[in-house]
RODO-2510 file (C-alpha; in nm, 4 decimals, decimal comma):
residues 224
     n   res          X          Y          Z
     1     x     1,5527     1,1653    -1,0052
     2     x     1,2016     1,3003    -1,0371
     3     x     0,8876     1,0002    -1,1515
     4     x     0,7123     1,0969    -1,4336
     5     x     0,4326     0,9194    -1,2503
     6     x     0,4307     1,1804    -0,9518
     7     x     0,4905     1,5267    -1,1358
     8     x     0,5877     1,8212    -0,9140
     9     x     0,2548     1,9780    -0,7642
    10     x     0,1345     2,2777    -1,0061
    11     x    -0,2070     2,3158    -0,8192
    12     x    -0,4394     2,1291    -1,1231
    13     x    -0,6317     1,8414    -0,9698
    14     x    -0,7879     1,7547    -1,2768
    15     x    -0,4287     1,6984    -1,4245
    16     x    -0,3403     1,5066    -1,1864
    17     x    -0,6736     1,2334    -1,2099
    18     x    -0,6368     1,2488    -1,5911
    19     x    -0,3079     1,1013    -1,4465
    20     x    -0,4624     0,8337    -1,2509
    21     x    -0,6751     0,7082    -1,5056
    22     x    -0,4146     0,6818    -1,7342
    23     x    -0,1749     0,5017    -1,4521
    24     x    -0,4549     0,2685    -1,3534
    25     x    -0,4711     0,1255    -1,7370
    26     x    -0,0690     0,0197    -1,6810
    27     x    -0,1977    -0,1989    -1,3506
    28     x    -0,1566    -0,6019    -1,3666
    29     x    -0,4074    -0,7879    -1,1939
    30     x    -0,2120    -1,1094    -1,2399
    31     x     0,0294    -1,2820    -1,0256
    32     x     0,4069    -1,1997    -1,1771
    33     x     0,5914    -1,1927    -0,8646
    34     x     0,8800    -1,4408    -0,7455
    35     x     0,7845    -1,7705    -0,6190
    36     x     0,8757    -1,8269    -0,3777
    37     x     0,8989    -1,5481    -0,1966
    38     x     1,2582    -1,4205    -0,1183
    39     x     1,2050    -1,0669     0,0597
    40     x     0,8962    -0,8468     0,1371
    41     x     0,8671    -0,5123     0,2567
    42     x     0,6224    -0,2862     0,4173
    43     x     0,5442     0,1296     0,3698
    44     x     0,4070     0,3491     0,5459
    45     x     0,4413     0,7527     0,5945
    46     x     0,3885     0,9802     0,8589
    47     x     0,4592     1,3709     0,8874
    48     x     0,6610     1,5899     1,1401
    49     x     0,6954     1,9424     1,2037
    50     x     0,3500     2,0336     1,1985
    51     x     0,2858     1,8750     0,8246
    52     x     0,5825     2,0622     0,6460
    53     x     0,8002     1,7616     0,6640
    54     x     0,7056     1,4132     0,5128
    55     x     0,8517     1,0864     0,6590
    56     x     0,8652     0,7559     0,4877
    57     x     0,9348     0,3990     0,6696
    58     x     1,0883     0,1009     0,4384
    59     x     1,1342    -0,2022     0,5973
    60     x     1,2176    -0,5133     0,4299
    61     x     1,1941    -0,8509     0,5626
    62     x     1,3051    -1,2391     0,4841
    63     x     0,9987    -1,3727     0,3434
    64     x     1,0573    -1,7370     0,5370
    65     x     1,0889    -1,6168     0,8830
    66     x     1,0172    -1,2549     0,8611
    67     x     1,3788    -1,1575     1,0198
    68     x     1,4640    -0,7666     0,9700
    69     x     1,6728    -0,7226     0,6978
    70     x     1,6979    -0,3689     0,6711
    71     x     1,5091    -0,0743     0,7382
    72     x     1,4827     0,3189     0,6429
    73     x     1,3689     0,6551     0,6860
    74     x     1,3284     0,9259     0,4372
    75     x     1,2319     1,2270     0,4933
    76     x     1,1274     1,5357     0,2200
    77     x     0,9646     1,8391     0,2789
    78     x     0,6148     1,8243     0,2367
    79     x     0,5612     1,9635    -0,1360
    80     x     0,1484     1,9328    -0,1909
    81     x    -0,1788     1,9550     0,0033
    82     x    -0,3771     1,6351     0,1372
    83     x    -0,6616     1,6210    -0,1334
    84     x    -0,8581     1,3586    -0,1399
    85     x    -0,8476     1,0650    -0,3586
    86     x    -0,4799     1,2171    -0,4499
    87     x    -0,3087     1,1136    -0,2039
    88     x    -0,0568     0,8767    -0,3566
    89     x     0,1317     1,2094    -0,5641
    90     x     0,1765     1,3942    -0,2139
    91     x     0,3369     1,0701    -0,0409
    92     x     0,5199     0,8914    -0,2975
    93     x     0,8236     1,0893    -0,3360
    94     x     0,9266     0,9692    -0,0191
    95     x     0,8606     0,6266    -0,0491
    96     x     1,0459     0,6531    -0,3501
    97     x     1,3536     0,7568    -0,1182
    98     x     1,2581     0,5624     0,1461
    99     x     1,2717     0,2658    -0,1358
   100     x     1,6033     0,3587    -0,2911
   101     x     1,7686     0,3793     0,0677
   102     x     1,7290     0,0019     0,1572
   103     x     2,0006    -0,2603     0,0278
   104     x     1,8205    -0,4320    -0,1729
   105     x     1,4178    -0,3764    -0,3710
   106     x     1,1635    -0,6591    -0,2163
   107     x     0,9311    -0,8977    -0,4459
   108     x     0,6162    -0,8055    -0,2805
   109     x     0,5940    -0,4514    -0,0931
   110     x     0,2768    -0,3801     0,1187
   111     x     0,1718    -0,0379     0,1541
   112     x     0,0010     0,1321     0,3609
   113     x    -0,3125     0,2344     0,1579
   114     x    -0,5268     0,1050    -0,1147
   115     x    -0,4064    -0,0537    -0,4160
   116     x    -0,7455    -0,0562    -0,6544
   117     x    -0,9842     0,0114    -0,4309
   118     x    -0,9932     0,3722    -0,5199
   119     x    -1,2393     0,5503    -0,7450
   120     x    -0,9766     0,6141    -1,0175
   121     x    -0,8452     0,2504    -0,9223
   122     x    -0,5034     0,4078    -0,8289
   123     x    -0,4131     0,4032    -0,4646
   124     x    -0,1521     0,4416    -0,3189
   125     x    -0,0405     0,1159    -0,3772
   126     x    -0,1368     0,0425    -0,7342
   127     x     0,0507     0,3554    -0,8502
   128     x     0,3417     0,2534    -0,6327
   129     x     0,3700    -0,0638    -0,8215
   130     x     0,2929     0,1082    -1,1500
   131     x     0,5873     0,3246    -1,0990
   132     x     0,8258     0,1202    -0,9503
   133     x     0,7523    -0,1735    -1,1342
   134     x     0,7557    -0,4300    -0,7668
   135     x     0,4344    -0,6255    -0,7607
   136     x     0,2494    -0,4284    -0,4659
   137     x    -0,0531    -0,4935    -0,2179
   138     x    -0,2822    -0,2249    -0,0607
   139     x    -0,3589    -0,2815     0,3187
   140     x    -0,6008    -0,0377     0,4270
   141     x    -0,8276     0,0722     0,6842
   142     x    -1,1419     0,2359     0,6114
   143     x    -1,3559     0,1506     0,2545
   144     x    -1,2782     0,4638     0,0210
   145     x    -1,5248     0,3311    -0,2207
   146     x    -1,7124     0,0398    -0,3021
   147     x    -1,9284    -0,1612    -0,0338
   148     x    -1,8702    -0,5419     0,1219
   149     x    -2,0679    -0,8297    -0,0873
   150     x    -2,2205    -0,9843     0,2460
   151     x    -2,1272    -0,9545     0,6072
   152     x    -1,8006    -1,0614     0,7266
   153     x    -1,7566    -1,3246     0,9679
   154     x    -1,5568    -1,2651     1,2941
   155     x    -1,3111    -1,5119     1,2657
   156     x    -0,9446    -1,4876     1,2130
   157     x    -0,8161    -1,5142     0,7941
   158     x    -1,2769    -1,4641     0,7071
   159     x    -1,3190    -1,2431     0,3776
   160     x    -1,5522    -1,0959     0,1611
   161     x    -1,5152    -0,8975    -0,1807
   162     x    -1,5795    -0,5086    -0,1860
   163     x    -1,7826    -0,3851    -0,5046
   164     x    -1,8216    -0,0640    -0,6035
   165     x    -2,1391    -0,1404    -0,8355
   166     x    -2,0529    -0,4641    -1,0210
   167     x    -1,6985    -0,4789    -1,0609
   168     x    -1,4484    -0,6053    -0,7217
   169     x    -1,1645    -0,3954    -0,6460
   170     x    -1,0745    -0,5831    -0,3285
   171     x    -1,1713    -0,7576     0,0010
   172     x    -1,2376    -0,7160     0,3615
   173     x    -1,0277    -0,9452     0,5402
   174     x    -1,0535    -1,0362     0,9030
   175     x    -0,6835    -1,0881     1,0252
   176     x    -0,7977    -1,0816     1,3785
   177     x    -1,1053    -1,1992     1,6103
   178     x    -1,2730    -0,8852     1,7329
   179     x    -1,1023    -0,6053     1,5405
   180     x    -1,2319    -0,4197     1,2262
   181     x    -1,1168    -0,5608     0,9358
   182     x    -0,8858    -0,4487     0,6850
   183     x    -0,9211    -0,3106     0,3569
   184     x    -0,7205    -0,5425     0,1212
   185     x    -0,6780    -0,4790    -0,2737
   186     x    -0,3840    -0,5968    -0,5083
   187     x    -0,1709    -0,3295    -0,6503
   188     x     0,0542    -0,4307    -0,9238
   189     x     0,1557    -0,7427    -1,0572
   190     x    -0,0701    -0,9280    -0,7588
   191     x    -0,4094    -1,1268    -0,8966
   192     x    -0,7411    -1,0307    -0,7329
   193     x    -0,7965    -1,3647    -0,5320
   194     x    -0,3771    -1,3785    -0,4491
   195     x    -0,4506    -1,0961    -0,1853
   196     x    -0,6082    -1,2021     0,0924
   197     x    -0,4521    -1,5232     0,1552
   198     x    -0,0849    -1,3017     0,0845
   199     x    -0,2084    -1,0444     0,3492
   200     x    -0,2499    -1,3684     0,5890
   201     x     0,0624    -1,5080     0,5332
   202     x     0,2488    -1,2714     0,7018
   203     x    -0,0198    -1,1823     0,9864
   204     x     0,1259    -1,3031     1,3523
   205     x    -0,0547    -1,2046     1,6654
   206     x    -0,1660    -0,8327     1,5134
   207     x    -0,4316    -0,7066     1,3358
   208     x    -0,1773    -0,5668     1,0623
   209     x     0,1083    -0,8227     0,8831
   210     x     0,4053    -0,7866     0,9518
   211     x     0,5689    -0,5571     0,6973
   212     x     0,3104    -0,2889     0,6986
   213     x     0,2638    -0,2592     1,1473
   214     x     0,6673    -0,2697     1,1647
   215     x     0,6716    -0,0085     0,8833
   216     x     0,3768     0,2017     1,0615
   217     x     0,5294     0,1630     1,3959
   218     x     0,8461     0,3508     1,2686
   219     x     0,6449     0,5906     1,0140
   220     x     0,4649     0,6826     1,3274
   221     x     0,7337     0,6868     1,5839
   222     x     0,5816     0,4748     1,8366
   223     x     0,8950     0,2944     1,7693
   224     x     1,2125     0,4971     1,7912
***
């Protein structure tokens, strides 16, 4: 069943960041997720066939000792252009199938992608959580927007917030000596300073936790 959030692709951009804006007012910046922690799962999509097909990776995870529960992938063909900043309403179809295919919805998902830190505040993780209604966390890799507070230090779980101008819409967290950090920004239904120290809990000996490098090494078919 088609999302009103993600509308099918009719070729008007400025539609489609009315859209955001009015998404990003339905975002909770305050903690509402199960405590503890039952099940997590990570997202993340790749692309085959040149582009015209779109793959999604689901893979959900015991919160307490991060055994695989279950894991999926979708795959739809690829219905819209990358544009950027819009990003989120050419991927989330799949994750939407890549969602509905696993046994059971998680009660935190990490995403691949930004959660607020977006211009519109509505990454792809904030308007996965907004449509879906699971409390969601944005693990990215490269700023979109904003700029880092102060520098960050190089050592493992160090964070600062990223501003654009005067408001935060997330952090960059170090979740491993000597490797860039990531771009970290609740969702949905996650608090601003829940986060980071979320993001850590599930980091092991990589630079990405758990849910979201299992997720990208399937959505990227280094693991097959």
């Amino acid at each position: 069943m088609a999302n009103p959030s993600v509308p099918t692709w009719n070729h008007n951009v400025a539609e489609l960041r009315k859209l955001q804006s009015e998404l990003a007012g339905e975002v909770s910046l305050r903690d509402s997720f199960a405590k503890p922690l039952r099940t997590i799962a990570g997202f993340d999509v790749g692309f085959e066939d040149a582009g015209a097909t779109t793959r999604a990776a689901a893979v959900l995870l015991d919160a307490d000792t991060l055994e695989v529960l279950d894991r999926q992938v979708a795959r739809l063909p690829t219905a819209m252009p990358y544009i950027p900043g819009l990003l989120s309403f050419r991927e989330l179809p799949v994750l939407f199938a890549a969602l509905d295919m696993l046994k059971a919805k998680p009660d935190l998902a990490f995403v691949d992608g930004h959660g607020i830190a977006h211009p519109r505040r509505l990454g792809i993780a904030a308007h996965f959580g907004v449509a879906t209604g699971i409390p969601s966390i944005g693990v990215g890799r490269e700023i979109l927007v904003g700029e880092p507070r102060m520098a960050l230090h190089d050592m493992r779980g160090a964070f600062t917030p990223l501003r654009d101008k005067s408001e935060q819409i997330g952090w960059l967290l170090r979740s491993k000596v000597g490797c860039l950090p990531l771009i970290v920004s609740p969702g949905h239904k996650v608090a601003m300073a829940s986060a980071p120290e979320l993001v850590m809990r599930y980091v092991t000996t990589y630079r990405l936790p758990e849910p979201t490098r299992l997720a990208d090494r399937i959505a990227s078919k280094r693991d097959r």
